[in-house]
C-alpha positions in Angstrom: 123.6 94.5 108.1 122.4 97.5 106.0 123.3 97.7 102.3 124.4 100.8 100.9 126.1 101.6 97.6 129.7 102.5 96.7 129.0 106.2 96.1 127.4 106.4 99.6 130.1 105.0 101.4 132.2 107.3 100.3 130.4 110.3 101.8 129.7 108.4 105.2 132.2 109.1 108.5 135.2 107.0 108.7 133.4 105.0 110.9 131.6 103.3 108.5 135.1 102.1 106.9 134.9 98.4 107.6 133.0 97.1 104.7 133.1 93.8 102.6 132.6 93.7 99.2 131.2 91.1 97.6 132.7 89.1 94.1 129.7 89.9 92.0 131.3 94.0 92.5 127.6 94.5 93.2 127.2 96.3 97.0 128.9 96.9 99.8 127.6 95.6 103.3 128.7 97.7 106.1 128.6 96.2 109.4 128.5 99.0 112.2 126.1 101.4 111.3 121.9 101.0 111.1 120.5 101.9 107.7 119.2 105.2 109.3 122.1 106.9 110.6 123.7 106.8 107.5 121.2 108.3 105.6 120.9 111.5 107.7 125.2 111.0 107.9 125.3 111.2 104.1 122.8 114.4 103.8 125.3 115.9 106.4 122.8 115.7 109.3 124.1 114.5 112.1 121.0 114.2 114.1 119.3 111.2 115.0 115.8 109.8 114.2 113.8 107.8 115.6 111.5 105.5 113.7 107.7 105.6 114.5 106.2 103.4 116.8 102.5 102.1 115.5 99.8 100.9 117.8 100.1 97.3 119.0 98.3 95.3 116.6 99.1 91.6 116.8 99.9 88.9 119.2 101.7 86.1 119.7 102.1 84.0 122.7 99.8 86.0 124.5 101.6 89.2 124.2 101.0 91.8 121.3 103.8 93.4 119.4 104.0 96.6 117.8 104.9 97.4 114.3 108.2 99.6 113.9 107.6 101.7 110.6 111.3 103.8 109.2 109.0 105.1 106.6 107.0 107.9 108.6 103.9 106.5 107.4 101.4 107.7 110.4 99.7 105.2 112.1 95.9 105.2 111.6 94.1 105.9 115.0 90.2 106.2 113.6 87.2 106.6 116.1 83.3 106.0 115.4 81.1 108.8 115.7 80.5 108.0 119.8 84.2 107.9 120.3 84.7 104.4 120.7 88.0 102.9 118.6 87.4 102.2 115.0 87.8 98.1 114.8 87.9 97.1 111.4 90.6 97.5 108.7 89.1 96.0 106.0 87.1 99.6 106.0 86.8 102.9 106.8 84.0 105.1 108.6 83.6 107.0 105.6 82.6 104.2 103.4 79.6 102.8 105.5 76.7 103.7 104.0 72.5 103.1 105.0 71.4 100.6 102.3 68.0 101.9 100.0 66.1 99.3 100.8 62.8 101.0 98.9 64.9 99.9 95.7 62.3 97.6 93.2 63.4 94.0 93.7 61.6 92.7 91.2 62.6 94.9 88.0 63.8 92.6 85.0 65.1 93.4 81.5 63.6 91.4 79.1 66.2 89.9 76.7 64.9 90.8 73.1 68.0 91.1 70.7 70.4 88.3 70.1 73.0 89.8 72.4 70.5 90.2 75.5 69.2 86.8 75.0 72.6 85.4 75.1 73.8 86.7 78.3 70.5 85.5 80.0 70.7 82.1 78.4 74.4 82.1 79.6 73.7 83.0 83.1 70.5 80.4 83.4 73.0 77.5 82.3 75.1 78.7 85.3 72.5 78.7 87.8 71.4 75.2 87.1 74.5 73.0 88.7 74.9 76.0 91.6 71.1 75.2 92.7 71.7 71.6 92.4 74.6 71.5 94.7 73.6 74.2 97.2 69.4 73.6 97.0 68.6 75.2 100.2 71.9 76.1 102.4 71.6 79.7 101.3 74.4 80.6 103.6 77.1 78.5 101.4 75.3 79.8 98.3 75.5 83.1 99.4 79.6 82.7 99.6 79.9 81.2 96.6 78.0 83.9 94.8 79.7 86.8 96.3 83.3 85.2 95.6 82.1 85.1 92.1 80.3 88.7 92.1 83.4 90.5 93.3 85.1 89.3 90.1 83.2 91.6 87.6 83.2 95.1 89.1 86.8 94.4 89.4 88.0 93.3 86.1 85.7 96.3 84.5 87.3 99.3 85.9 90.9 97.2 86.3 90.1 97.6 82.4 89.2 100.9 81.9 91.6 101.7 84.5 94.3 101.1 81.9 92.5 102.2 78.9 92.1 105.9 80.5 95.9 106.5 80.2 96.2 104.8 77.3 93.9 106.8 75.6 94.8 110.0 77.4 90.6 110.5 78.4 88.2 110.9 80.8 86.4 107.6 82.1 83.3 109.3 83.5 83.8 108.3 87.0 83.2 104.5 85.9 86.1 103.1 87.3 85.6 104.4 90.9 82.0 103.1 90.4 82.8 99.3 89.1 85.7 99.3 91.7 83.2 100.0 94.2 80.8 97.4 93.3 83.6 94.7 93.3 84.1 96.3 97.3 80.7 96.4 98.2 80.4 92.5 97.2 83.8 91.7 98.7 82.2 93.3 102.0 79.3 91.4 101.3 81.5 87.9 101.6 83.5 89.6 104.9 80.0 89.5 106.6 78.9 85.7 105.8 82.1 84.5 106.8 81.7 86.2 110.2 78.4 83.5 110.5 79.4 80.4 108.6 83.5 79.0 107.9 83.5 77.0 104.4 84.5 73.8 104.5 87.8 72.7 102.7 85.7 71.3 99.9 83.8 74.5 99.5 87.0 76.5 99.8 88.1 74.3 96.8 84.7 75.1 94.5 85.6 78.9 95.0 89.0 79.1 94.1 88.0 76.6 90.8 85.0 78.9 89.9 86.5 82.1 90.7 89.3 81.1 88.1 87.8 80.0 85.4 84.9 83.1 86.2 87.6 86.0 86.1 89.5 84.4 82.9 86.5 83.8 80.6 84.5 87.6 82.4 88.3 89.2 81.4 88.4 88.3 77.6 84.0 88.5 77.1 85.0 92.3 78.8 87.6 92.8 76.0 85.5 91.5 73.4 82.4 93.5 74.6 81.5 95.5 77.4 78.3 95.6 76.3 77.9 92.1 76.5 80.2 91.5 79.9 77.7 93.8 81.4 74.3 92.3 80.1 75.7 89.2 81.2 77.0 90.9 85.1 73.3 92.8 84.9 71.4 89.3 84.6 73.5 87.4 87.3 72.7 90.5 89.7 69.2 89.6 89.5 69.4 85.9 90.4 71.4 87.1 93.3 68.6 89.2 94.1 65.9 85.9 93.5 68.5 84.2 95.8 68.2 86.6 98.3 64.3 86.7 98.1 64.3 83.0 99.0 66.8 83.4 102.0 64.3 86.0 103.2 61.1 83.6 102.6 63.1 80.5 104.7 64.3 83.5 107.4 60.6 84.3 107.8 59.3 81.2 107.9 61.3 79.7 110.5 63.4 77.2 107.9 66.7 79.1 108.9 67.6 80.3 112.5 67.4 84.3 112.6 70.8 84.9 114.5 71.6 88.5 115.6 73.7 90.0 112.7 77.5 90.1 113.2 79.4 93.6 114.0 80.5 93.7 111.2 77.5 94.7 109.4 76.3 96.7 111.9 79.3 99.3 111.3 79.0 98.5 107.3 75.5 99.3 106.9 74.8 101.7 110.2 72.2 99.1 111.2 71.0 99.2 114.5 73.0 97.0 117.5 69.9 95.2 117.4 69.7 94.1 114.0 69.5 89.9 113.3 70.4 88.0 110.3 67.2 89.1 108.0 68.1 92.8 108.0 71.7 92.2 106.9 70.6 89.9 104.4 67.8 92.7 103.4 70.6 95.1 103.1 72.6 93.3 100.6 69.6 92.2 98.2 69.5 96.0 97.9 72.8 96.1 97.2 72.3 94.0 94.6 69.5 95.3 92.9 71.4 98.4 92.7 74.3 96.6 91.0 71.7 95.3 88.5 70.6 98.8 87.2 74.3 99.9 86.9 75.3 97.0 85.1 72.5 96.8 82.5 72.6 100.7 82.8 76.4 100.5 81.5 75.1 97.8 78.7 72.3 100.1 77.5 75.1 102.9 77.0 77.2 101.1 75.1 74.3 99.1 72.9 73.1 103.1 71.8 77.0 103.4 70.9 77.9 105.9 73.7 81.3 105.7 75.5 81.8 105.6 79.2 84.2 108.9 79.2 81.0 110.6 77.5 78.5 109.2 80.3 78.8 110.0 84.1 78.2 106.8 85.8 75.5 106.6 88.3 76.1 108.0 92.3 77.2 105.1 94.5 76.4 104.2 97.7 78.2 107.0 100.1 
C-alpha cells in the first residue's frame, strides 16, 4: 500500500478511487496502484518505469538477492587497474595511496610551555594502564589504538565543518584533511580486524574508551584547538613507538609474519606478496604523518593564525 496525499489523489485516474482515509484526517492509503505509476499518472505521463536493478550483492540461504533501487541511483560497477572487479566498499580505487615510508620516525616536539607539557603529560598518564593491560599483544593494542585514533580527525573537521557556514569562511582545506586522517585510521582498524576478531571483552574496552575519548577530545577541541591538537600530535607519536616495537617482535621472530590481508594490499598498492611487517610499516608512516599535521595545526594556532588563513598540508592521494 502506497501513501499519497489528498491533493494527489485528486489528479490520479479514477482507478485509483478506492481509498480509505484514516481518523487522524492525516493520508490517504490507496490500495490498487504501486507508488510509481502514480507519480508518472499525476505528471500526466502515462508511461511506465521500471526501477533499476543493482548487482547482486548479498545472500541468504545460499542464494544472493539483488537490491531494487526506485531512486535511479546507478549502481557502482568499479574495476582495478588490470580489470579485475573492484571488491571492497568500504573504499574506492582513487583513495589507495603508496605510503612514504622515508618519513622520520623518530621526530619529537619537545614540550616547553605549560600548554605543550600538558598535553604530553596527559597522553603519558594514558599510556600507562593501555601498556599494562596489553604488554606485548600488539595486535589487540593496535585495535584499541586505532578505535581511539579515528576519534580525533573526526571530531576536528566535524567542528570546523560547522563553524565554516557559520562564519560564512574559508577553512583552508582543513576539514577534508582531519576528515581524512580520521579515514586513514578507520582503514587502519578495517585491516587488523581482517587478522585478529576482539574478544567480547575487548569489544567492551572499545566502546567504554571510545566514549569517554570522543566526549572529553569534543569539549578540550571547543576549548582549544591548539591544545586538542598538541594533545592528538603527542598520541600520534606513541602510536608510532608502538609500532616500532611491533616491528622489533616481527623481526625477531616474537610474532608470526603472516602474509598481509587483501585488504591492505588494494589500500596501500603493496605488492601480492607483502606479509604482516610491510602493512604494519605502512601504517607507522601513516602515523608519523598524522603527527606533523597535528602538531603542525597546534603550532598555527599557538602563533595566533586561523585555519581559513593557512592551507593545510597535501594528504596522502
Amino acid at each position: 500500500m502506497a501513501k499519497v496525499s489528498g491533493l494527489l489523489l485528486r489528479k490520479v485516474s479514477p482507478q485509483a478511487s478506492r481509498f480509505s482515509r484514516p481518523a487522524y484526517m492525516g493520508w490517504m492509503t490507496v490500495h490498487p496502484m504501486p507508488a510509481r505509476e502514480q507519480s508518472t499518472l499525476a505528471s500526466g505521463d502515462a508511461k511506465e518505469e521500471k526501477p533499476i536493478q543493482v548487482p547482486k550483492t548479498g545472500s541468504e540461504n545460499g542464494e544472493q538477492k539483488a537490491i531494487v533501487s526506485y531512486w535511479g541511483v546507478p549502481p557502482a560497477n568499479l574495476t582495478k587497474e588490470d580489470g579485475s572487479p573492484w571488491k571492497w566498499h568500504c573504499f574506492r580505487p582513487w583513495e589507495t595511496y603508496k605510503a612514504d615510508i622515508s618519513i622520520d620516525v623518530e621526530k619529537h616536539h619537545k614540550p616547553v610551555k605549560f600548554m605543550d607539557k600538558f598535553a604530553y603529560w596527559t597522553v603519558q598518564a594514558l599510556k600507562i594502564p593501555t601498556h599494562m593491560f596489553f604488554q606485548r599483544k600488539h595486535m589487540c593494542h593496535a585495535m584499541l589504538l586505532e578505535t581511539v585514533a579515528a576519534v580525533p580527525g573526526m571530531v576536528g573537521g566535524m567542528l570546523l565543518h560547522c563553524q565554516s557556514p557559520r562564519r560564512f569562511e574559508q577553512s583552508g582545506g582543513w576539514i577534508k584533511a582531519l576528515l581524512e586522517e580520521a579515514e586513514n585510521e578507520r582503514m587502519h582498524l578495517m585491516t587488523f580486524i581482517e587478522l585478529a576478531k576482539p574478544q567480547w571483552y575487548e569489544r567492551a574496552i572499545v566502546f567504554a574508551v571510545q566514549g569517554v575519548f570522543f566526549n572529553a577530545y569534543f569539549l578540550t577541541y571547543l576549548a582549544s584547538p591548539k591544545v586538542a591538537h598538541r594533545i592528538t600530535g603527542y598520541l600520534e607519536e606513541e602510536a608510532v613507538r608502538s609500532y616500532t616495537e611491533f616491528l622489533k617482535d616481527l623481526d625477531n621472530g616474537s610474532f608470526e609474519n603472516v602474509p598481509a590481508p587483501a585488504i591492505a594490499i588494494d589500500y596501500w598498492r603493496l605488492p601480492a606478496e607483502s606479509t604482516l611487517r610491510d602493512v604494519v610499516e605502512v601504517i607507522r608512516a601513516d602515523e608519523a604523518h598524522h603527527r606533523d599535521v597535528n602538531h603542525y595545526a597546534s603550532d598555527i594556532q599557538c602563533q595566533g593564525h586561523q585555519f581559513k588563513d593557512v592551507p593545510a598540508p597535501l594528504g596522502y592521494h
